[in-house]
N, C-alpha and C positions, 0 to 999 in steps of 0.2 A: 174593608180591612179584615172583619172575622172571616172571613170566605176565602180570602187568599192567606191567610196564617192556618186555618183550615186545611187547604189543600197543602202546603206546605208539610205539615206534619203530617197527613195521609202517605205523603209521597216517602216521608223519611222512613213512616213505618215498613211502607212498602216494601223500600229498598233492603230495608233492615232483615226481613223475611223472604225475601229473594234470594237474598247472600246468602243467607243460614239456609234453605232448602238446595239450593245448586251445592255448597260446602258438604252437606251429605250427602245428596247424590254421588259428589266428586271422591268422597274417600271411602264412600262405601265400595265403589267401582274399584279405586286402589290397592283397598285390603285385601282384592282377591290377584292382586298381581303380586310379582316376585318383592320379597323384603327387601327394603337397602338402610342403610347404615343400621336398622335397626335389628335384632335377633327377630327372625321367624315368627315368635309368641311375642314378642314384645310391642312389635310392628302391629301386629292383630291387636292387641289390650290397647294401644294407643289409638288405635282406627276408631276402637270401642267408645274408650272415652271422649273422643272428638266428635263422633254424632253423638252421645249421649249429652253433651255439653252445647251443640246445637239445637236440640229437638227439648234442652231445658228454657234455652236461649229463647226460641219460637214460643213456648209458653209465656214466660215471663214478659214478652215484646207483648203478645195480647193482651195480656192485662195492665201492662203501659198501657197501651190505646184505650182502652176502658175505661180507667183512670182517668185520662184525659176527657174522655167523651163527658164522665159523669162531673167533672169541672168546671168543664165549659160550659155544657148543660143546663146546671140547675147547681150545684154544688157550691161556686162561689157565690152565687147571689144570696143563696139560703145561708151559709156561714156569715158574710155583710148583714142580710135582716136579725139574724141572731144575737149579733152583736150591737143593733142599735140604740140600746140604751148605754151604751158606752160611751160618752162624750169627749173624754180628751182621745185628742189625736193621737200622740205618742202610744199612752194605753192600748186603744184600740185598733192601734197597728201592730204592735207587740203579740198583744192577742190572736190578731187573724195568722199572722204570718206560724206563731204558736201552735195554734191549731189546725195551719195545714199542714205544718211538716209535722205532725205528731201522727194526724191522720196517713198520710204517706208512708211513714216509719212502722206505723202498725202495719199498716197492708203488703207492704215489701217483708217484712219480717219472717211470714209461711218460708218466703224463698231464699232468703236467707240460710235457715231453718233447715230446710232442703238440700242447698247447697254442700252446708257443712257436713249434718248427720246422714244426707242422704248420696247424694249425686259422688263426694268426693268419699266419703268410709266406704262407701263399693268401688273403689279404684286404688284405698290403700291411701288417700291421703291425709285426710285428715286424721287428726288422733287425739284434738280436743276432749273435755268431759262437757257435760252437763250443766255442773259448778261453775266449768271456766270460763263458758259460751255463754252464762247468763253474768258473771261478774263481768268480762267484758263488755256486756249489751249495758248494766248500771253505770260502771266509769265513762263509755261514750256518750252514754246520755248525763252524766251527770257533767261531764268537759262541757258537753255543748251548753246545756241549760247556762254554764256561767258565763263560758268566753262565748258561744254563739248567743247568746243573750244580750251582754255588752259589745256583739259587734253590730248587733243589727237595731238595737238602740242608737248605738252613731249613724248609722247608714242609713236610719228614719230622719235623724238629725239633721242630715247633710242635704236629704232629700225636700224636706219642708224650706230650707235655710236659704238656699240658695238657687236662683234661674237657671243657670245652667248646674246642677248637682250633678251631672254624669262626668263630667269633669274629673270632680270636685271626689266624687265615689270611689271613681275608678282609680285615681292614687292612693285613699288612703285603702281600698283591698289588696291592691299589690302588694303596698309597705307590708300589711299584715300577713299576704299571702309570705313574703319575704320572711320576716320574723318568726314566723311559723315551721319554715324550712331550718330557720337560723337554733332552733331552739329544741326541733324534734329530737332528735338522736339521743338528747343531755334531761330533756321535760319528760316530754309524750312516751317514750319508748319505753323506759324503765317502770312507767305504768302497768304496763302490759306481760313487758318480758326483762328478763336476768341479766343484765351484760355485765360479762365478764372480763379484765382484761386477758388478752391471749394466752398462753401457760407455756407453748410449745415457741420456746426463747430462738432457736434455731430459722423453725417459721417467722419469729417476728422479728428477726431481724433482716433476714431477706424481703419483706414485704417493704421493712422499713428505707431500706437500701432503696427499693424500687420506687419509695416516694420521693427519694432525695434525688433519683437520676432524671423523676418526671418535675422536680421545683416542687412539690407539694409538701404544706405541713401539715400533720393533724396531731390531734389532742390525744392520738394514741389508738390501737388496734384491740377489738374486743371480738368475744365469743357471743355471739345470741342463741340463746335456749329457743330457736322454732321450732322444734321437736315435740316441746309439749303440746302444741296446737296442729303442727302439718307435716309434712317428710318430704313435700319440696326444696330444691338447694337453691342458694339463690346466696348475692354477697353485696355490697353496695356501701358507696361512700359516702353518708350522712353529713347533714348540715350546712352551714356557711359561715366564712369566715376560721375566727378561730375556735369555734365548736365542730371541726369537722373530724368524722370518725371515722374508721374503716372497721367496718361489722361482715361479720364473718356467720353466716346460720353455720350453728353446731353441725347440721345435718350433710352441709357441704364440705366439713373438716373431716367429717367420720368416712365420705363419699370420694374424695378426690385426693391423690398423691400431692407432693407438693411442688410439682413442677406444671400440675396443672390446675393449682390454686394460685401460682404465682403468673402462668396463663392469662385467666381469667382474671387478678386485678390489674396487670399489665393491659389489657382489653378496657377495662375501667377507665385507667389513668393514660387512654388513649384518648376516650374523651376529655378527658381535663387534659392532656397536651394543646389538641386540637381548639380547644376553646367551643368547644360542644357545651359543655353547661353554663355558659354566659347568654350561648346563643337561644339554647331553651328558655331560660329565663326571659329574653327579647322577645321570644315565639309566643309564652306564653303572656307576655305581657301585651304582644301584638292582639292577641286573638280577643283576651279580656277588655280592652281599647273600644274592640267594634261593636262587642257586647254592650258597653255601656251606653256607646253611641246610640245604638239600634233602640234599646230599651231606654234611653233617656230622653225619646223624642217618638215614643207612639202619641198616637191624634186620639183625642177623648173622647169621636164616636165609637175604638176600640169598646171602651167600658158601657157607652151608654148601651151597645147593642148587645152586652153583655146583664145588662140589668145593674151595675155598681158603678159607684163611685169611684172616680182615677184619685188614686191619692200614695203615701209611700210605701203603704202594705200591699196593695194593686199592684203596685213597678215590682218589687221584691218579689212577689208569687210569679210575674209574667215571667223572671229571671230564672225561677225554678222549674217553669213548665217549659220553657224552648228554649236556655241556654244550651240542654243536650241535644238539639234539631243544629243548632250551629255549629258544635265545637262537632256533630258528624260530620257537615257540610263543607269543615276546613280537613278535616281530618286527613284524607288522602294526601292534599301539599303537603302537610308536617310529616305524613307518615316516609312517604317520596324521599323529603330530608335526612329524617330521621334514620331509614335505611341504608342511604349512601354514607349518615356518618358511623355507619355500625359495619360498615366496609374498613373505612380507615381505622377504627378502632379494635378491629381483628387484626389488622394488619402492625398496629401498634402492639398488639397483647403478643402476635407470632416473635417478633424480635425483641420483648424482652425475653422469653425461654426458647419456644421454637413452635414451627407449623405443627408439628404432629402433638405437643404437648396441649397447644390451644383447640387442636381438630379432638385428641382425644377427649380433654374436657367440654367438648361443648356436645359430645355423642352423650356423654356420659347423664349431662343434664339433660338434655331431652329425653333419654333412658329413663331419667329415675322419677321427672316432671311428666312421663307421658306422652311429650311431643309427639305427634306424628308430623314424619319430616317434608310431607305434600302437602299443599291447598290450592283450593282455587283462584284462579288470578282476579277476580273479581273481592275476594274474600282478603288478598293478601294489599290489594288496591285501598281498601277500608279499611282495616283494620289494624294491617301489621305494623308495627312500629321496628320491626326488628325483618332482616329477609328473612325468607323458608332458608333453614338448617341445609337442604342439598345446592344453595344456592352457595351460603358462604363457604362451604370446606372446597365448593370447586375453587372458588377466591382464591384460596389458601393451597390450593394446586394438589387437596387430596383426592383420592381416585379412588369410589367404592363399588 
């Protein structure tokens, strides 16, 4: 069983650094052919950051593999011995699961780290401080400590309690995954950043109009300050039920006309026509379903050949070390999905204003996000959840 979960994860690495090196090869090749939809220099800076963002990619996957190597290894066993004066169960599962994601969260952190102050302020995006990038590292860890504390307090609960607990798990992480969703926009967010209601009465009432022609209600249209932190545009309909918000990055208000901010949630509330976000929620509840399954029924020479003991903090760590080898392994069919409904959802956004309103705003965002509007089809097979940009304005019947 270690030997073929072994080779499993070998192969995801594999895949995972095959994609990323073909993805540079392929846009480095591209950069030096004619620009399209983007300017000249723009085209080139986006090439730029597209292998730099791959060859950060290939870094960080090796030291996943590492990571893993020295887990499997030797690393769980030695945190189980260390912990063996620890007697209650609960406790001592609390603890381990404690201290591996702490250990994980420090070692990711460099690339984090990197990401913000490094990879993305040489491309203009980021514009975080110092101050702001550690008070948020405090409040993430300080939310987890409490609600990731008491959830994985239940999930040892449920785990000890019950024969079949994957069941048993797997509802109540959904309900929370649910609640979580239901609560972000109105809890979590205001954490982090400003939101404002809208100011520009004009805008918000043509947006409003556009929720009433799609059936949707929400609790109102705000402005978010992402500026402080990044200068990507980006807009999205937050929450569920009746906490849903239509949030607006400040930086996508200062960037787009308003025939192509209404574009663009027109595109949104193509998915909410469509019944696009009922279905994601299914997808995603599908895919958490086999996870449970999978990990709620390994055989216990897994642990013996591992050196530990199977018990709720064992299942919970196996969930963090290859719930990501799966959720790649489905990734493609969601993506497949997810693509064709970003067809009809263009197709929704062009007839609430019009094709060139939705063709100009979505140049514009990849413009100012960097896109470059190629990839590899192996790359767009894994990963994309959205098609290549020259694929939808052909959709859309523009010609560049």
């Amino acid at each position: 069983m270690l030997l073929m979960i072994t080779v499993f994860y070998t192969l995801y690495i594999f895949i995972k650094l095959y994609a990323a090196f073909m993805e540079i090869g392929f846009v480095a090749k591209a950069k030096h052919e004619k620009a399209i939809i983007l300017s000249a220099s723009h085209y080139i800076k986006a090439a730029h950051y597209k292998i730099a963002s791959q060859k950060f990619s290939i870094v960080s996957t090796f030291f996943e593999l590492l990571l893993f190597i020295v887990w499997m290894g030797f690393g769980l066993s030695l945190l189980e011995n260390s912990l063996a004066s620890v007697t209650h169960e609960t406790v001592h599962s609390l603890l381990f699961v404690a201290i591996f994601l702490a250990i994980n969260y420090v070692s990711a952190l460099p690339f984090d780290f990197y990401q913000t102050f490094g990879l993305d302020k040489t491309f203009g995006f980021s514009t975080i401080d110092m101050k702001t990038f550690l008070l948020d590292q405090v409040k993430s860890i300080g939310m987890f400590l409490i609600f990731g504390g008491l959830f994985f307090w239940a999930m040892i609960a449920i785990i000890n309690s019950f024969e079949h607990w994957w069941v048993y798990g797997f509802a109540f992480s959904f309900v929370v995954i649910l609640f979580i969703n239901m609560i972000y926009p109105i809890v979590i967010v205001p954490l982090f950043n400003k939101l404002t209601p809208l100011e520009d009465e004009t805008l918000k009432n043509s947006i409003e109009a556009l929720l009433q022609k799609a059936g949707l209600k929400s609790s109102g249209v705000y402005s978010l300050d992402a500026s402080k932190r990044d200068n990507r545009l980006n807009a999205y309909f937050g929450g569920l039920g009746r906490s849903k918000r239509v949030v607006l990055f400040d930086t996508l208000i200062a960037k787009l006309n308003k025939s192509e901010l209404l574009a663009v949630l027109g595109h949104e509330l193509g998915h909410f026509k469509h019944g696009d976000i009922l279905k994601n929620i299914v997808s995603s509840g599908i895919m958490l379903f086999i996870m449970f399954a999978l990990f709620g029924n390994l055989p216990e020479e897994l642990f013996e050949s591992l050196h530990v003991k199977g018990g709720a903090h064992m299942i919970l760590v196996f969930f963090f070390l290859f719930s990501p080898v799966l959720s790649f392994a489905m990734m493609p069919l969601f993506g497949l999905v997810s693509r064709y409904n970003e067809y009809r959802a263009d197709e929704y956004g062009s007839e609430c204003e019009s094709k060139e309103a939705l063709s100009s705003a979505l140049v514009k965002l990849a413009d100012e996000n960097k896109s470059f509007p190629l990839s590899h089809p192996l790359t767009i097979a894994l990963y994309f959840t959205h098609p290549p940009l020259v694929e939808r304005l052909k959709k859309l019947g523009i010609s560049f």
